[in-house]
N, C-alpha and C positions, 0 to 999 in steps of 0.2 A: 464289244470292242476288245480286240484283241491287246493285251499289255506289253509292254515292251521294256528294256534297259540294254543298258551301256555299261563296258567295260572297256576302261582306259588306261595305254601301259605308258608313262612318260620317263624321261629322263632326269634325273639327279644332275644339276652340272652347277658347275663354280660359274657362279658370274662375272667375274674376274677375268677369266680364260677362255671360258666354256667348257674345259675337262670336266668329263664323267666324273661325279662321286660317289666311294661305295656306301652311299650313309641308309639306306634303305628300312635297317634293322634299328638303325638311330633314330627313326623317323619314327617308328611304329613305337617306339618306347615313349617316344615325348606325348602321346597321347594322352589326353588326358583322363587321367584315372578317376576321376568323379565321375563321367561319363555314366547318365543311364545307363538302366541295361537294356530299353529298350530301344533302339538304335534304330527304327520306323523312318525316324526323319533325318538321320547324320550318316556321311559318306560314310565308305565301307573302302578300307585302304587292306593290301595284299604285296608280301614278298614277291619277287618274280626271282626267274633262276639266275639274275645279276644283282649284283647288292647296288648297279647304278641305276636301278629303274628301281618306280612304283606302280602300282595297280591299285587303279581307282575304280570302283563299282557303285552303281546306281540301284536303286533299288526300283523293281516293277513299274511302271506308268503305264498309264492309259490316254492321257494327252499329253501330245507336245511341250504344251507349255511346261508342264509340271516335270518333263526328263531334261526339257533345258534350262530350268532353275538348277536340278540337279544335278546337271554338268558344270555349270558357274561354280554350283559351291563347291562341287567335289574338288575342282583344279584349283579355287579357292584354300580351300582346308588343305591341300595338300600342301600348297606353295608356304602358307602359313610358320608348317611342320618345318618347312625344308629353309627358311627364313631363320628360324632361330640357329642352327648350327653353320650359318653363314651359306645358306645354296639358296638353289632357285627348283622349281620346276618348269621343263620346259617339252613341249607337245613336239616332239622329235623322232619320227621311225628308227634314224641309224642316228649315231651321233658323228657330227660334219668334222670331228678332229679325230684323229686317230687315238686307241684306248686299249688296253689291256682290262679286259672284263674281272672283276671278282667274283666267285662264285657263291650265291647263297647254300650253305650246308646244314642239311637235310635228307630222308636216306633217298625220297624220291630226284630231288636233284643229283644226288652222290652217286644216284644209280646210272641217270641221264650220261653226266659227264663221263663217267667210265666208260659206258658203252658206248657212246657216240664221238668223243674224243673232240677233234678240234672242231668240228660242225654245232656240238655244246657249247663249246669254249668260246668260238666266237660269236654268238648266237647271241646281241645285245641288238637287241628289235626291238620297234615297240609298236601292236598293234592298237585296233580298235574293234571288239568283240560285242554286237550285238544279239541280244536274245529275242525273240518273239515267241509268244505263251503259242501252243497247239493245244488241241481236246485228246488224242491220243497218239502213241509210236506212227499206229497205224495212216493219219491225217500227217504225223510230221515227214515220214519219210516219201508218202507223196508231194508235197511241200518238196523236200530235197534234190527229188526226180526232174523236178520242172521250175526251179528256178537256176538251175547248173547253167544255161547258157547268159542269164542276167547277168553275173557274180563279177565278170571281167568291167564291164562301165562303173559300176561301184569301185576298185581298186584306184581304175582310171581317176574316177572324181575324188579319193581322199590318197593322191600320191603325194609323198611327203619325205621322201628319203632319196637325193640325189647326188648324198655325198656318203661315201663309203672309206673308213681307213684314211682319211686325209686327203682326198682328191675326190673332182668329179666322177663319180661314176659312168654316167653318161645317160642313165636310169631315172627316167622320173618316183618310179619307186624300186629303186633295190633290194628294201625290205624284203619285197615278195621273191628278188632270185633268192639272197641267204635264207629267207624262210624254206625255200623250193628243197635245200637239202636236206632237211629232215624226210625220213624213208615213206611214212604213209601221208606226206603234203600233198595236195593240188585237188583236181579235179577228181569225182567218179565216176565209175560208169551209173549203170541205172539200174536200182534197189528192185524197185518193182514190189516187194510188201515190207512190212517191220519185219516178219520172220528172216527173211532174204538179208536184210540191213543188219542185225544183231547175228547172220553166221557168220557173214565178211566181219563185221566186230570180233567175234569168238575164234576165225581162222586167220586173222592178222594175230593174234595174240598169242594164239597155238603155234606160232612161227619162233616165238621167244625174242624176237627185235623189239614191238610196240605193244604195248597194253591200253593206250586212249589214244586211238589213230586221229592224225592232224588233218582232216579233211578239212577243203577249204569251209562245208558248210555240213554239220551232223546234228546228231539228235544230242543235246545234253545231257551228261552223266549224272546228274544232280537238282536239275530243274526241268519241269513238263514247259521245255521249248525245243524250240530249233537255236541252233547258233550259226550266225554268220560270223566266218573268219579270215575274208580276205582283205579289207582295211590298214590302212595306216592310222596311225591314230593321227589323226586331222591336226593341223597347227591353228585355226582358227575352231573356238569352239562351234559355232555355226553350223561350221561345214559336217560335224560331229551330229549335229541334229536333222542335219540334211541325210545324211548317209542315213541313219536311225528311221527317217521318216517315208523312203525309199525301201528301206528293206520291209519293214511291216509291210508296207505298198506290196512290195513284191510277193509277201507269205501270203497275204489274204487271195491276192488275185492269184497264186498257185493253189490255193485251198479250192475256191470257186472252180479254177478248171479241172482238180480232182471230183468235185462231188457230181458236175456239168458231167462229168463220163470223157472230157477228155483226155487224151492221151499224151505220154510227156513224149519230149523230143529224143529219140536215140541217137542222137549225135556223139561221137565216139568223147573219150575223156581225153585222146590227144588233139584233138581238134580242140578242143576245150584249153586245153593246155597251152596253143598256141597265140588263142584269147589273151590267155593270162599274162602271157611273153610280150604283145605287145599293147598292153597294159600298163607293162609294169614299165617297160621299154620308154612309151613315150607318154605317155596320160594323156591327157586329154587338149594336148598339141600335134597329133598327128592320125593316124588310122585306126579305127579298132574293130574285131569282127561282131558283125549285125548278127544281134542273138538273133534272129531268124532265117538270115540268107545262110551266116557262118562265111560270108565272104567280106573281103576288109570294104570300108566307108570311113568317111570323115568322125571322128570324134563327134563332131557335132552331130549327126546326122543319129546317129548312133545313140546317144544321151538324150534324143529325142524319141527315140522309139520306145527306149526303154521310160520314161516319161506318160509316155501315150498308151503303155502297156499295161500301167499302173492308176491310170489319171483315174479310174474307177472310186477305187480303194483308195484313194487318196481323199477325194471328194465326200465321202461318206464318213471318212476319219476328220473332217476339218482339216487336214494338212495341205490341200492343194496351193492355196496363197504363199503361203511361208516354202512350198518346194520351188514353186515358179519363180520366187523375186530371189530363192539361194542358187540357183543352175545359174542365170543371169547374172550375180556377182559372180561366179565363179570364172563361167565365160571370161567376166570383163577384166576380173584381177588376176588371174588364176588358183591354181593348188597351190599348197605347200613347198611342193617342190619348183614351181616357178618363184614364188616368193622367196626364198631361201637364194637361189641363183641371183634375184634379183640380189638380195643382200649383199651377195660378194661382189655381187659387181658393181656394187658402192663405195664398197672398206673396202673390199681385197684384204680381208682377213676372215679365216675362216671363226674365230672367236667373236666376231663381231655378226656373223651370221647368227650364233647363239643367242646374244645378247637381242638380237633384234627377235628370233625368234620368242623369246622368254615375254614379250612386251606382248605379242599376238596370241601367243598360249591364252593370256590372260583379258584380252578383248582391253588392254589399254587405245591409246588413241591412237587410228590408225594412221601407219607413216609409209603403207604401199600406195602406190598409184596403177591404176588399170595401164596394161601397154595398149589396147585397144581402148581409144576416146568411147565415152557409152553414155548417153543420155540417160540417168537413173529415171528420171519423171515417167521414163517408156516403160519401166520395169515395173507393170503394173499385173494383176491377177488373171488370168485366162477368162475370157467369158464362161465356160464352163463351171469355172470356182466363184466368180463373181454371181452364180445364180444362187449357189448352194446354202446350205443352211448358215445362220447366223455364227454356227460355233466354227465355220472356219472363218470369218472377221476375227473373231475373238480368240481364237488359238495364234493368227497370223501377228493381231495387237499384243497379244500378253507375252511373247516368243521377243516380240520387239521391244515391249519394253525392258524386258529382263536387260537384253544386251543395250539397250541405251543407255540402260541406270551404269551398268559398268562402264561402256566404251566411250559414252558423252560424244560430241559430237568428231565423224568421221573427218579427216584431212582428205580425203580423198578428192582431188579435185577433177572437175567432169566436164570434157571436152563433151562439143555436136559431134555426134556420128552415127550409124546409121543402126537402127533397132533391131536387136538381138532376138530374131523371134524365131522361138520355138513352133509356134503353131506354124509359121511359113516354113522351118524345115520338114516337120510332119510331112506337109504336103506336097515336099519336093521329094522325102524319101520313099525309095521303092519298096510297094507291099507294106508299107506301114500307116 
């Protein structure tokens, strides 16, 4: 079984206001200094290049259950931190009020900011970094090759950033345009071996611009994984585990079709790029391009293929139950960035967006309502997961009970209407 973690950048903000705070460095001091040293089982907290965000890290898993314990407590333990000096933390790609960043100083940051100037300076993102272990360079960057046309529906599914500088952007994730201006972001073309993948490393760096190019998806510098890095960091933890549960999906069933002798897709990296754009554009309320035609379809349609491309590797991981009934709420309530929208158009303030955000960061009780009526009773496991071994009941139950013990029971209240079904789009969509 392949292992996996998360890495989660959130926001610093006054709950008061919602203003960004630069307490980041405050945070990491109040730790507490009895702390073992062997930190096995306790979040792993990290400066980022703003003093208003923190970086939360998980360490390795192998099931489900166990990386979404690890994400409760991580957002947990941070909130905690950020409590005592009167903050919050809150699961936010951009921050919905306009901010003047502080910068953390350090030579690697000190370097960033000079060279890149205001693209640094404004550069208060905050994503969601998954890792998935590989056996060697040579497995990961076949991995990299072939899962490049997936990477855009994942964006789609954890969009969270629709407010940019103080206004609507218009962008379900933004994030990904301000991330886009960094020089080696987005897509790539196709590696084709680890030798090939580590020149492009060694002749982006020989340019003197980048030394750890931002691809959306690379090999880790520091750990024998792959990294996905096109995410927003999720406003429901959930949806966090869903992304997590999908992308493993995705590495394992790229691994299989490198060792099968299949071949990745050469599809160019601007076609790829156009994915991303309307991705980031409109999530998963309007078109996105069908990693296999590469021509636009329904969001839905699309979230299903990529579903069905995976359902393999899901089923054999225990994950399929717990991906089925998270695609379904997602459908039914939406992303982050629908939520968020939703919120202002309660207050009509954008400090009040925060404050609502800050209550779903942490899986208090929920206070969205689905805009599509959804029968939950329907949102039941695929017959295909409903065969499988016993440990996807039990990764699907212990997933659920982690977030029940926090969230207690949901407000959500659930009109009739008509069942959200994945296996009927399958069958409706072309070639999939």
């Amino acid at each position: 079984m392949r292992t996996f973690g998360v890495e989660e950048e959130f926001l610093i903000v006054d709950p008061s206001n919602g203003s960004p705070l630069p307490l980041a460095a405050d945070l990491l001091r109040l730790q507490d200094p009895g702390e073992p040293a062997d930190l096995s089982t306790h979040p792993m907290l990290a400066v980022e290049l703003h003093q208003e965000q923190l970086e939360v890290i998980t360490h390795p898993h192998s099931s489900l259950s166990g990386l979404s314990a690890e994400i409760l407590s991580g957002r947990a333990y941070a909130d905690s931190l950020a409590r005592k000096v009167g903050a919050r933390i809150a699961a936010l790609a951009t921050s919905p009020l306009a901010v003047t960043p502080h910068s953390t100083s350090n030579p690697r940051y000190d370097a960033l900011l000079e060279k890149f100037a205001v693209v640094a300076r404004e550069q208060l993102t905050c994503g969601c970094h998954i890792h998935v272990s590989v056996d060697s360079d040579e497995e990961g960057v076949a991995i990299l090759d072939r899962i490049r046309s997936w990477l855009p529906p994942l964006m789609a599914l954890s969009s969270n950033s629709p407010f940019w500088d103080g206004a609507d952007s218009g962008y379900a994730s933004f994030r990904t345009q301000a991330w886009n201006r960094w020089s080696s972001a987005g897509p790539t073309e196709i590696f084709g071996s680890a030798q090939a993948y580590h020149q492009r490393v060694a002749d982006l760096a020989a340019t003197g611009v980048v030394n750890n190019p931002d691809f959306d998806a690379r090999l880790s510098a520091r750990h024998p994984t792959v990294e996905i890095r096109v995410s927003d960091v999720c406003l429901d933890p959930r949806d966090t585990v869903l992304i997590a549960s999908l992308v493993r999906g995705l590495v394992e069933t790229a691994a299989r079709e490198w060792k099968s002798g299949q071949a990745a897709d050469t599809v160019s990296a601007i076609i790829l790029r156009q994915g991303a754009w309307l991705a980031s554009r409109w999530g998963i309320q309007g078109e996105l391009l069908h990693p296999l035609t590469h021509k636009p379809e329904s969001a839905r349609n699309v979230i299903a293929a990529l579903h069905d491309h995976v359902r393999d590797a899901l089923v054999e991981a225990g994950d399929a139950a717990y991906v089925e009934e998270s695609l379904h709420r997602i459908f039914a309530n939406g992303t982050g960035a629908r939520l968020q929208r939703q919120a202002y158009a309660r207050h009509g303030r954008l400090a009040d967006v925060v404050s609502d955000a800050v209550v779903v960061t942490h899986q208090e009780p929920a206070i969205y309502e689905p805009l599509t009526p959804v029968d939950l009773s329907l949102l039941v496991p695929n017959p295909v997961a409903k065969s499988s071994s016993r440990s996807n009941a039990g990764v699907y139950a212990a997933c659920s009970s982690w977030f029940s013990r926090l969230a207690g029971v949901s407000r959500l209240r659930v009109g009739r209407g008509r069942r959200l079904s994945f296996a009927a789009t399958r069958r409706r969509s072309s070639g999939v």
